[in-house]
C-alpha positions, 0 to 999 in steps of 0.5 A: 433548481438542484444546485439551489437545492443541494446548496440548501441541503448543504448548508442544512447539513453544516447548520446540524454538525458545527462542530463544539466548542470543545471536547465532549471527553477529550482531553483537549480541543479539537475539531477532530473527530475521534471515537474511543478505541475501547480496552486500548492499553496503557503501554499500547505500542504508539510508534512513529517511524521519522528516520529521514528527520536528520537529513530532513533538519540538514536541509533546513526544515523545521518542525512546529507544533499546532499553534505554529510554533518552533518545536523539537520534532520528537517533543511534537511527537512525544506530546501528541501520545507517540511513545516509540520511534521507529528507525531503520539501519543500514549497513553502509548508505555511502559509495567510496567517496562518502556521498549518500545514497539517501533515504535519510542515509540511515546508518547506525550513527543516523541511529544513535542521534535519532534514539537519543533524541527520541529517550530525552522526550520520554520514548524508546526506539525500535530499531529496524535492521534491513541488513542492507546497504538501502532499502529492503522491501518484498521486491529486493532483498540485497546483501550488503556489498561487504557481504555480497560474496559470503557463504551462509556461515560467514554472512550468519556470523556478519550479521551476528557482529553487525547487530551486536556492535549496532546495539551496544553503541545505542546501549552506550549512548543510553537509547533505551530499546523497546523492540528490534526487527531483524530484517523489514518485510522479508517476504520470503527473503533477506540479505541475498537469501531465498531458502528458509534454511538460510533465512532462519539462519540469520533471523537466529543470528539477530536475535541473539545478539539482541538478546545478549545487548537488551534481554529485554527487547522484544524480538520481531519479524517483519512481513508485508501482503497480509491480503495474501493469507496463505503466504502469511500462513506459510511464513508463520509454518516456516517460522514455527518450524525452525523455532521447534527445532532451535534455530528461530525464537521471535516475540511479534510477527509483525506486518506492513498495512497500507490500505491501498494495497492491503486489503480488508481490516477484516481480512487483517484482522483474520490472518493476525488472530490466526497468527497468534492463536495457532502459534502463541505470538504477539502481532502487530501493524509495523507499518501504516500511513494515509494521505491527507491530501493528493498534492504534492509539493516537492516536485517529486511524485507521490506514492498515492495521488488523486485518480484510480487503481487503489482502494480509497476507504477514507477521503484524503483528508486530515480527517480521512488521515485521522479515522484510518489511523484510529480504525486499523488501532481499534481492529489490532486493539479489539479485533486480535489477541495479543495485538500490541502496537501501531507504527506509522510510517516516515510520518515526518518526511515533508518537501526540503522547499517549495521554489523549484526541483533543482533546488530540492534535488541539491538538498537531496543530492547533499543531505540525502533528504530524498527517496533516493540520490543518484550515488545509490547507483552503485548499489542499486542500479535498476531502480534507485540509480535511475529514479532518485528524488525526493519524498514519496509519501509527502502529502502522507506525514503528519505535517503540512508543507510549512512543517506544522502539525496536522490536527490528525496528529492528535488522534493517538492522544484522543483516541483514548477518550475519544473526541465524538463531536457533532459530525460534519461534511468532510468531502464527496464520495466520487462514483464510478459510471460505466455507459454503453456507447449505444446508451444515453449517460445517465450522472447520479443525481446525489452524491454521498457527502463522507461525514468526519464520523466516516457515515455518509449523507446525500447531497444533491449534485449539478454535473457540468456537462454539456449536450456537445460533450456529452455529444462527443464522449458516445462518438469519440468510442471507448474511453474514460472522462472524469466529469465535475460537478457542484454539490453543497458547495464542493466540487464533486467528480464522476469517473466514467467509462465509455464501452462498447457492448459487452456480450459477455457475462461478468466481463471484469470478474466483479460478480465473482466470476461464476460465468467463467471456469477455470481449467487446470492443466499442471496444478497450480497452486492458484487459480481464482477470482481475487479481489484487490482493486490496485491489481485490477484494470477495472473496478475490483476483482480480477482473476489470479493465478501463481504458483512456486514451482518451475514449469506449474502453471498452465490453464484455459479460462473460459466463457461460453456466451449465451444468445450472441447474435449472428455476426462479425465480432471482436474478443480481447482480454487483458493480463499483467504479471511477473516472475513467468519467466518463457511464455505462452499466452494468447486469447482464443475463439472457439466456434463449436468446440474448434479453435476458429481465431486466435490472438498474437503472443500477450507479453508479461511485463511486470507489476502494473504493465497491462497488455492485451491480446486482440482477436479483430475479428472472427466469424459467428454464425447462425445455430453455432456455440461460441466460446471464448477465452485465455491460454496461459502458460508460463515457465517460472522464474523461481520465485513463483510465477505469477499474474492477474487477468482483466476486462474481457470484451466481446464486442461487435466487429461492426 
């Protein structure tokens, strides 16, 4: 009787939101919706990063506009209301031999074709300098092998020569330039370097030579985390800094926004207006993108897929694709002074082929139409020499697999007039359940559909589960089910977690972490209770700790349990983090104040890499205090030691 229900329900709601015929005020047809961004500026920087679009084309895809039909990418683009490309410069992408290392093997002269290209379409191009020879993001930062070896003179006045060279040839070309980067997220370093000094130094060094060739491009720099308020306040004093003093003067303070990863459009919106005001720049998304599906389709994985660990703010849909685009535009539009553009990141970069990965890892060994090709071992060994492919974030670009054009393509057009049509059912919220083992499973009994306007609607839901696996899941002990169901005609999923009971408070820091208290034993300069769901092993919120200097980090955090019965009991706790350099980490039990147990070492593995310390089993008896809780010290690395704690359990022994 529900699924009957639910499908009436559906339908009702199908029946309500058909979608019009055409546009109420856009400027053409479209079953997009779109909201008008209010105040959006005429020269409003709209721009598409597709630097793998010549290794792309080498290996054989072809690019077609909404009808299907054959068409000059950049003309795609430029119809669509894109009016500045976007491409990256390396220094030199090519071992001895010539071979790639891919990536689109972006040197100056991918450069050049690209610009010129993108200027007999109408758009100008912003160039983004890595000063690298592959990529230059938050994790690496490495000199040029030609600069490997250079004092911070000579690689200041190499970076000078090389920025002055690389715009004269586009300058020759007849590229015109609209903005230039000197360096991409250069979150504390660049080119090798890790001082602020020697970062200024050639930031400075760029500049001027862009300066010198176009006078009038805007000068940028470029940072990534802006979920991390205080790092971006310490960039920006940095840069205010030198600039007082001679050596930096910049136009944009830029900065990557992935919604995964980045946090709130009002944190976004926050540490941008602060930006500007306090220090007189102009600001900017330099990099953004969103998936409208979670398939892959080039036998290479994905950079985002279906499953958790990421904050999910729209469904992965074209429409999905769509509203965060428009909505991260309104909030750089109506939401910061002095905002003045959107880049969308490698909104191009789709499958080489859809037969099989040994004939897609040909093309991207050849062309360099992959991430990464296994020549780029001799720049980088650890993470490119190992795990070269093909695209990442295909099910991320503007384009379907065939090469024709998502209507989502269309929103930087409608999105000035706006394209509200009747909403309609875009896809199924899918809810996160936690059960206790001892606890009967209780499924929600609707599920909210996400409309195209991004409002949500209930619709009733039939899980298909059965008494016997219903059965097994309680016996099986703690672990995690997705559970289907049918709701108004689509396939809803339910994520749930088996636990065991848990007698503590707040055992995953979603409520804030009021139960637990920090103490702080060498000043770190941070301890607390942050939310980002991709750092979090369970829902949202974790606690967090980093500080920069060597040896700065030590601290207890702590639980005492209130009304725990007498008993055997098991305790663990769960940490990841980097950059901590010797440690010593481990969970502990005191009974009345006294140490009473204590775990084995926990280890720091990296980024993503959880480990667990685990207490067995320990002893609480009548009329005593328990307290529970983490050791953490760490000796640093340099670059700040840093980690995140999780899923506290106290459970029964029995």
């Amino acid at each position: 009787m529900n699924g009957i229900k639910g499908m009436l329900t559906f339908l009702l709601i199908l029946c309500l939101c058909v979608p019009a015929a055409a546009a109420a005020a856009g400027e053409e047809t479209s079953s997009l919706y779109v909201r008008k961004v209010d105040n959006l500026p005429e020269d409003f920087l709209f721009g598409m990063d597709v630097s793998s679009v010549i290794a792309e084309e080498k290996s054989g895809v072809r690019y077609r506009d909404f009808d299907g039909q054959e068409k000059d990418l950049f003309r795609i683009l430029a119809d669509s209301g894109i009016n500045t490309i976007r491409v990256r410069v390396w220094n030199d992408p090519y071992d001895a031999e010539g071979h790639g290392f891919g990536g689109g093997n972006c040197d100056i002269g991918t450069a050049v074709e690209i610009g010129k290209r993108a200027a007999a379409c109408g758009m100008q191009l912003l160039v983004d300098f890595h000063y690298s020879d592959f990529w230059a993001d938050p994790g690496k930062q490495m000199a040029p092998r030609a600069w490997a070896k250079m004092e911070i003179e000579e690689k200041t006045r190499a970076v000078y020569d090389f920025t002055l060279d690389s715009l004269n040839r586009l300058k020759e070309a007849g590229v015109p330039v609209r903005m230039v980067q000197t360096g991409n997220e250069t979150n504390g370093r660049l080119c090798g370097e890790k001082s602020w000094m020697n970062i200024a130094y050639l930031m400075d060094a760029g500049a001027r030579a862009a300066r010198e060739v176009y006078p009038e491009a805007l000068v940028a720099v470029h940072f990534a985390n802006p979920e991390n308020t205080e790092s971006y306040r310490t960039y920006a004093k940095k840069l205010d800094y030198y600039e007082k003093n001679g050596l930096i003067h910049y136009d944009v303070f830029a900065t990557s926004y992935y919604p995964y990863w980045h946090g709130t459009l009002e944190n976004l919106s926050a540490i941008l207006t602060e930006i500007a005001q306090t220090y007189g720049k102009q600001v900017m998304v330099m990099e953004t993108s969103y998936a409208w599906t979670e398939e892959d389709s080039d036998f290479s994985g994905n950079t985002i897929g279906g499953g958790g660990g990421i904050t999910r703010d729209y469904p992965f849909t074209v429409q999905g694709q769509a509203n965060s685009v428009r909505n991260i535009t309104d909030t750089v539009v109506n939401g910061t002074p002095a905002g003045i553009g959107v880049v969308y990141w490698e909104g191009a970069w789709i499958t080489v082929g859809r037969n099989s990965w040994e004939e897609n890892h040909r093309l991207w060994e050849e062309y360099g139409s992959g991430w990464a090709t296994s020549y780029a071992a001799v720049y980088d060994p650890d993470d490119a020499g190992k795990y070269y492919g093909g695209s990442a974030v295909d099910n991320q670009a503007f384009f379907d697999p065939e090469g024709r054009a998502l209507e989502s393509l269309k929103v930087f057009r409608l999105m000035r007039e706006g394209n509200e049509i009747p909403a309609a059912a875009d896809a199924l919220e899918e809810p996160e359940i936690v059960c206790d083992l001892s606890m009967p499973l209780e499924l929600p009994e609707a599920v909210n559909a996400i409309m195209t306007d991004n409002s949500r609607q209930p619709v009733p839901v039939v899980w298909l589960l059965t008494e016997e696996e219903d059965r097994r899941m309680h016996e099986s002990g703690p672990a995690q089910y997705e559970i289907t169901g049918e709701a108004g005609g689509m396939e809803a999923r339910c994520r749930v977690s088996m636990i065991r009971y848990n007698y503590l408070t707040d055992y995953s820091f979603e409520e804030g972490g009021e139960a637990w208290r920090f103490t702080d034993l060498r000043k770190a300069d941070e301890l607390y209770v942050e939310e980002k769901k991709n750092d979090s092993l369970t829902g949202s919120r974790h606690a967090h700790f980093w500080s920069a200097a060597q040896d700065s980090v030590e601290f207890r955090l702590e639980q005492t349990v209130q009304e725990l019965p007498e008993g055997d009991f098991t305790f663990s706790v769960a940490v990841m983090g980097g950059d901590c350099g010797q440690t010593d980490i481990y969970a502990y039990v005191l009974v009345d104040g006294k140490e009473a147990a204590r775990s084995e070492q926990i280890p720091i593995a990296g980024y993503g890499s959880w480990n667990t310390g685990v207490i067995p089993s320990f002893a609480h008896p009548a009329g005593t205090e328990v307290t529970v809780g983490i050791y953490v010290r760490c000796q640093g690395q340099g670059n700040g030691a840093w980690g995140k704690i999780d899923d506290a359990l106290l459970n029964s022994a029995r």
